[in-house]
GUNUGU-420414 format. One record per residue (C-alpha): residue number from 1; residue in three letters; x, y, z. Coordinates in pm, whole numbers. Last residue first. Example, Ala and Ser with C-alpha at 12.3 -4.5 7.8 and 13.67 -1.06 7.14 Angstrom:
BEGIN
+-----+-----+--------+--------+--------+
:   n : res :      u :      v :      w :
+-----+-----+--------+--------+--------+
:   2 : SER :   1367 :   -106 :    714 :
:   1 : ALA :   1230 :   -450 :    780 :
+-----+-----+--------+--------+--------+
END
This chain:
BEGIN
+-----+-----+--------+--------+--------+
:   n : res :      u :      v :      w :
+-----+-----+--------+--------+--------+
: 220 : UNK :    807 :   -762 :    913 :
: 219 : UNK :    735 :   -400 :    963 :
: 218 : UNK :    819 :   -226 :    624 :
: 217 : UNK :   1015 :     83 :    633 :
: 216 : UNK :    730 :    318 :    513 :
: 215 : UNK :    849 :    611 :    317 :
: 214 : UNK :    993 :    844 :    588 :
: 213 : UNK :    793 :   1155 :    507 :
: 212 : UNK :    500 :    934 :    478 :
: 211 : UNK :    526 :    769 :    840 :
: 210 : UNK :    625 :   1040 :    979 :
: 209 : UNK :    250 :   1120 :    947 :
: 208 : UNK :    201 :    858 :   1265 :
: 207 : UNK :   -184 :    881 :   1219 :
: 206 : UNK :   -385 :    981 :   1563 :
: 205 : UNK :   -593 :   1236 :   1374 :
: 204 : UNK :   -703 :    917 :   1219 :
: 203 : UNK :   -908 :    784 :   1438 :
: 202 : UNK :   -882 :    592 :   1757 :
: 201 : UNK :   -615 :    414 :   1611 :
: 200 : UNK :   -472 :     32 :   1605 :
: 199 : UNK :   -128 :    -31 :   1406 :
: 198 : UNK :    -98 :   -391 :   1263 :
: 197 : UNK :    247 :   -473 :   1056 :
: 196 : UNK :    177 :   -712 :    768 :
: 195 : UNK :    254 :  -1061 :    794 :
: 194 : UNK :    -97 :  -1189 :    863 :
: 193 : UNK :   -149 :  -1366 :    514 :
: 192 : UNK :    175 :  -1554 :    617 :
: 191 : UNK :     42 :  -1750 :    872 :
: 190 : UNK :    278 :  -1848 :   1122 :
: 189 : UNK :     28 :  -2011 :   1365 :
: 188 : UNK :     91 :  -1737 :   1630 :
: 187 : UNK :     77 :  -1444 :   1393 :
: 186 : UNK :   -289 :  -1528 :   1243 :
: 185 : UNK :   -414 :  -1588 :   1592 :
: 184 : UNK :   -266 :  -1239 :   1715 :
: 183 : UNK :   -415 :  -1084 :   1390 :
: 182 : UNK :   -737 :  -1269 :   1361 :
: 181 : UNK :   -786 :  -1171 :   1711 :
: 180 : UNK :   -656 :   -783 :   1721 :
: 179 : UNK :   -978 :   -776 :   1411 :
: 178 : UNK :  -1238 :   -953 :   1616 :
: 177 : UNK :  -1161 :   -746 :   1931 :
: 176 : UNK :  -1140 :   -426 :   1711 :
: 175 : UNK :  -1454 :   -497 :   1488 :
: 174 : UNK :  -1748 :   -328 :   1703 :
: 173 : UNK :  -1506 :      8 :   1785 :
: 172 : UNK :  -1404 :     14 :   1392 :
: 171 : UNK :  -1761 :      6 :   1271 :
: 170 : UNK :  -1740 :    381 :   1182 :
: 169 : UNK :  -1456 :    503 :   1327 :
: 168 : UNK :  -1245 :    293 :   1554 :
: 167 : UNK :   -928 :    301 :   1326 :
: 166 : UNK :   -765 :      8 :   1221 :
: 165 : UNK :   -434 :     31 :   1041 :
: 164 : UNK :   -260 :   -218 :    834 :
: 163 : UNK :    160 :   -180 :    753 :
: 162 : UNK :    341 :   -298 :    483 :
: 161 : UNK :     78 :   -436 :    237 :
: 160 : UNK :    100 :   -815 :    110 :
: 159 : UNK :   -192 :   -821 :    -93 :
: 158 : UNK :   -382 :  -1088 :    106 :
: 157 : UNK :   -280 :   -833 :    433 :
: 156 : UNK :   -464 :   -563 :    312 :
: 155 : UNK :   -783 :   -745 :    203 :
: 154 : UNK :   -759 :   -875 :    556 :
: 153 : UNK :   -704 :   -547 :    700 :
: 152 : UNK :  -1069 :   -445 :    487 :
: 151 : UNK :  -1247 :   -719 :    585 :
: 150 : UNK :  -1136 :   -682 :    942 :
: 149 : UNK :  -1381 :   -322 :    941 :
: 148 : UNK :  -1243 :     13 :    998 :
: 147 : UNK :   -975 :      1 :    705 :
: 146 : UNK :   -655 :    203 :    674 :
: 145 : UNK :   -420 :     52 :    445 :
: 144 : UNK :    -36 :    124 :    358 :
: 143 : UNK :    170 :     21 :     74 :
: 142 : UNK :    559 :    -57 :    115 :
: 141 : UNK :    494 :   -396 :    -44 :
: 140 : UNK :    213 :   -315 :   -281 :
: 139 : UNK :    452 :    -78 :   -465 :
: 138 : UNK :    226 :     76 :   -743 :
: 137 : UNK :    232 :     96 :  -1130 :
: 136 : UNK :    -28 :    238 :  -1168 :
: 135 : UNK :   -267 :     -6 :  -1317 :
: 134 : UNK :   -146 :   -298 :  -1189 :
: 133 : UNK :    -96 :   -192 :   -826 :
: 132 : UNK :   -487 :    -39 :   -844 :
: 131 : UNK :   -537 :   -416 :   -981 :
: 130 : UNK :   -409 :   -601 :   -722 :
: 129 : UNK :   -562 :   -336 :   -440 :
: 128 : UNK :   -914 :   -430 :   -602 :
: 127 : UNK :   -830 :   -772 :   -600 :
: 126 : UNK :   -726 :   -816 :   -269 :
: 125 : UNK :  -1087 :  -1034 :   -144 :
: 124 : UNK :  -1185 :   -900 :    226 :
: 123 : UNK :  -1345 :   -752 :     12 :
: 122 : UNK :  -1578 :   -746 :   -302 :
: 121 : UNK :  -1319 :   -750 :   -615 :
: 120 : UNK :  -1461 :  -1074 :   -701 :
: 119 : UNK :  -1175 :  -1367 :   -748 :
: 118 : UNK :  -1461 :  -1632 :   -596 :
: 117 : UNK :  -1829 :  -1525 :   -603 :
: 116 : UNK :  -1956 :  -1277 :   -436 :
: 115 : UNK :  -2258 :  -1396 :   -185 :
: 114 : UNK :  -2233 :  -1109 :     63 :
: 113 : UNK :  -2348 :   -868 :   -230 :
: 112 : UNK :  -2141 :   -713 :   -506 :
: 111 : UNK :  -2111 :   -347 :   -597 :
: 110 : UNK :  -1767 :   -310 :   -620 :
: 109 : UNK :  -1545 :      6 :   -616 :
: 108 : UNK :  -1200 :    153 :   -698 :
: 107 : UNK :  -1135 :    502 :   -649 :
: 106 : UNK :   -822 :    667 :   -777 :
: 105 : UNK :   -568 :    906 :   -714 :
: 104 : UNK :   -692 :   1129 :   -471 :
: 103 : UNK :   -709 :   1485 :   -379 :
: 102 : UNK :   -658 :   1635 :    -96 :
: 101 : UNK :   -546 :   1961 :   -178 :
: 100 : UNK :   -806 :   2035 :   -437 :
:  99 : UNK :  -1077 :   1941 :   -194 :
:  98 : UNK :  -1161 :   1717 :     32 :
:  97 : UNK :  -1526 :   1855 :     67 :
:  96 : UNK :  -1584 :   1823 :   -342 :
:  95 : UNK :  -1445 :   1533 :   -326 :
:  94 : UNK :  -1679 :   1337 :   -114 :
:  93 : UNK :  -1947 :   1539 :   -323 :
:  92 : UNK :  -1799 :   1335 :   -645 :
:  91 : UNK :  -1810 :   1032 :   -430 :
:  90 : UNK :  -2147 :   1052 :   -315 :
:  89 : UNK :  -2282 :   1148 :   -666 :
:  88 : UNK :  -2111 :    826 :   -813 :
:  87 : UNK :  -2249 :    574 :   -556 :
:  86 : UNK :  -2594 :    712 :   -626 :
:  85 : UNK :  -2515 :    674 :  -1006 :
:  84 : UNK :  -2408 :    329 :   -965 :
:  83 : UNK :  -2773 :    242 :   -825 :
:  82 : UNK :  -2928 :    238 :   -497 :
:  81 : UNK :  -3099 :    -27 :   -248 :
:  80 : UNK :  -3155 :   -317 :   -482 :
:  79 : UNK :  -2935 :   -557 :   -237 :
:  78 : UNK :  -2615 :   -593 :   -521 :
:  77 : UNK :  -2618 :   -222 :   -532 :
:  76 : UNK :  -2622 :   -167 :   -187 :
:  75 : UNK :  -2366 :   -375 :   -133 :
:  74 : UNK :  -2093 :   -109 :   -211 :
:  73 : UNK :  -1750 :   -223 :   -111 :
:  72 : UNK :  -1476 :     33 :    -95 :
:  71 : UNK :  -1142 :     74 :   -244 :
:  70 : UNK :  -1019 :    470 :   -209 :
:  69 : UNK :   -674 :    523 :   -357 :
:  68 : UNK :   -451 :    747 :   -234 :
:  67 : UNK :    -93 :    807 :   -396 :
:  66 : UNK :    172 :    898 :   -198 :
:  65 : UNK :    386 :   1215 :   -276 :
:  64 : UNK :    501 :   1420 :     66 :
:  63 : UNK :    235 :   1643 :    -34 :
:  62 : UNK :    -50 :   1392 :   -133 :
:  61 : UNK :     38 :   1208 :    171 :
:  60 : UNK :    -28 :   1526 :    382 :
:  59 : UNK :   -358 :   1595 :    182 :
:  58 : UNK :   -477 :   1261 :    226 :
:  57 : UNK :   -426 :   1306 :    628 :
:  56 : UNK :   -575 :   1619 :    657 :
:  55 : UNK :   -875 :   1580 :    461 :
:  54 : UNK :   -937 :   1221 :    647 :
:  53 : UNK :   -865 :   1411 :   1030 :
:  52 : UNK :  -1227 :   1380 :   1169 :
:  51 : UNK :  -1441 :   1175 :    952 :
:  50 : UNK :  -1582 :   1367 :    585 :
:  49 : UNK :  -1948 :   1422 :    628 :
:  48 : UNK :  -2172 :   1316 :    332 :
:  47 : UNK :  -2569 :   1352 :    409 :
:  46 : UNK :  -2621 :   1589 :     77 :
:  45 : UNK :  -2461 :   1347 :   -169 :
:  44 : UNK :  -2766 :   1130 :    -74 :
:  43 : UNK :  -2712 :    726 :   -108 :
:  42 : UNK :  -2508 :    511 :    222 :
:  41 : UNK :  -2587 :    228 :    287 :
:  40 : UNK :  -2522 :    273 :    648 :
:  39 : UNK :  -2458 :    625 :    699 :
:  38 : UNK :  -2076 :    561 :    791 :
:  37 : UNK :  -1902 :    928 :    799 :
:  36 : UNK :  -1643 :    991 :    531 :
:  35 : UNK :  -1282 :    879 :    458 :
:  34 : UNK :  -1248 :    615 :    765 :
:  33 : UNK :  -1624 :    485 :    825 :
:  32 : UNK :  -1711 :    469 :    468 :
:  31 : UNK :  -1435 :    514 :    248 :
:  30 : UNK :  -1171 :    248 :    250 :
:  29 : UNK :   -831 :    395 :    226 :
:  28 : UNK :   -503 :    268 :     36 :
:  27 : UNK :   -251 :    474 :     91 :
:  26 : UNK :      4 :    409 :   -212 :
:  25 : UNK :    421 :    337 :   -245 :
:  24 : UNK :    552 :    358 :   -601 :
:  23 : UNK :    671 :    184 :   -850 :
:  22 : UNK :    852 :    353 :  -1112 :
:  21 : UNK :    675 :    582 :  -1385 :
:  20 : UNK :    400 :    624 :  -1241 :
:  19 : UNK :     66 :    551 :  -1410 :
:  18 : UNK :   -134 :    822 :  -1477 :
:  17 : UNK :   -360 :   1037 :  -1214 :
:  16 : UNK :   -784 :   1051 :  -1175 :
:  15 : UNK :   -854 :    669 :  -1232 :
:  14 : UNK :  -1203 :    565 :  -1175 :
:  13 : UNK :  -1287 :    230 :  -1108 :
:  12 : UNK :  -1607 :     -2 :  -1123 :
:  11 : UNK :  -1707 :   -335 :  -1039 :
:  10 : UNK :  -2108 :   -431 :  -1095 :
:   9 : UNK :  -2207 :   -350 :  -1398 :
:   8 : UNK :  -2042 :   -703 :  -1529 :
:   7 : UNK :  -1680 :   -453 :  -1490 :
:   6 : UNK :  -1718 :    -92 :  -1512 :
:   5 : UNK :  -1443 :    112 :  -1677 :
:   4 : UNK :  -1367 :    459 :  -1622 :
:   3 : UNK :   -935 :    639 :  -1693 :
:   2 : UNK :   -808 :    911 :  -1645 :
:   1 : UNK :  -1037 :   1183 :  -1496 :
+-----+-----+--------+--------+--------+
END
């Protein structure tokens, strides 16, 4: 481990590789419903299941030399349901069943509620992809993000990624209408905020890995 800091006790990142030395690409992931299996609040270590094709895919950007950072929001803190700790255990088991070849680069993580104030890291709020980019020197512009839920494209597309992906795990087949909404409406009245690319998956067995051999021409 690099680098731990926790923020108010309630916004927390762990970094697990140094800064590069120029900027760099990253895959940002969230992690329930896209890295491991939504649980809904999610608190035992022994209930973690990684989602279909997540080991594969971090291990193939780890190989071709992308960075991936997990940024999830964890509300159960903010609600009383578990503690930093529980969030801590998950993540180390989470690791334990990526493995060695999968491993990633940091995990940034917020414990706020629904009612987080302004410049929070809690998404659909960017800061937690701002200050990943900050802290390791990363290319936000020929990023990626795969999110299951439209808070986490919009996160996505506030820090100008590349190219957003929405897969239908976890609550990915509820938010697809709502997310290929805000994106159509978000294109047709020229806002900016929506000028990342939009890819849709099933899961992410289905992710164009040419993507990270190619290094991400960006869609705009």
């Amino acid at each position: 481990m690099i680098a731990n800091e926790m923020r108010e006790d309630i916004q927390k990142y762990r970094l697990f590789v140094s800064p590069f030395c120029q900027r760099t690409p990253a895959l940002f992931l969230d992690r329930d419903g896209v890295v491991i299996e939504d649980c809904h609040h999610l608190s035992d270590p022994d209930h973690v299941r990684l989602c279909p094709g997540s080991r594969q895919l971090i291990a193939s950007a780890d190989s071709h030399g992308w960075p991936v950072v997990l940024i999830t929001n964890q509300s159960g803190i903010a609600r009383g349901f578990f503690e930093w700790n529980h969030v801590e255990r998950v993540n180390q088991r989470m690791q334990e069943l990526l493995g060695l070849d999968a491993p990633l680069a940091a995990i940034y993580a917020n414990g706020h509620g629904p009612d987080a104030p302004a410049g929070s890291w809690r998404k659909p709020s960017p800061q937690m992809l701002l200050e990943a980019a900050t802290a390791l020197n990363l290319d936000l512009g020929r990023s990626m993000l795969i999110g299951d839920r439209l808070s986490d494209l919009q996160a996505g597309a506030a820090a100008d990624l590349a190219i957003l992906f929405h897969v239908l795990s976890g609550h990915g087949r509820n938010a697809r209408a709502s997310v290929v909404q805000w994106y159509e409406q978000g294109r047709q009245a020229g806002d900016t905020s929506t000028a990342s690319g939009l890819q849709l998956l099933d899961s992410l067995e289905e992710f164009p890995l040419l993507l990270l051999k190619q290094g991400t021409p960006a869609p705009r």
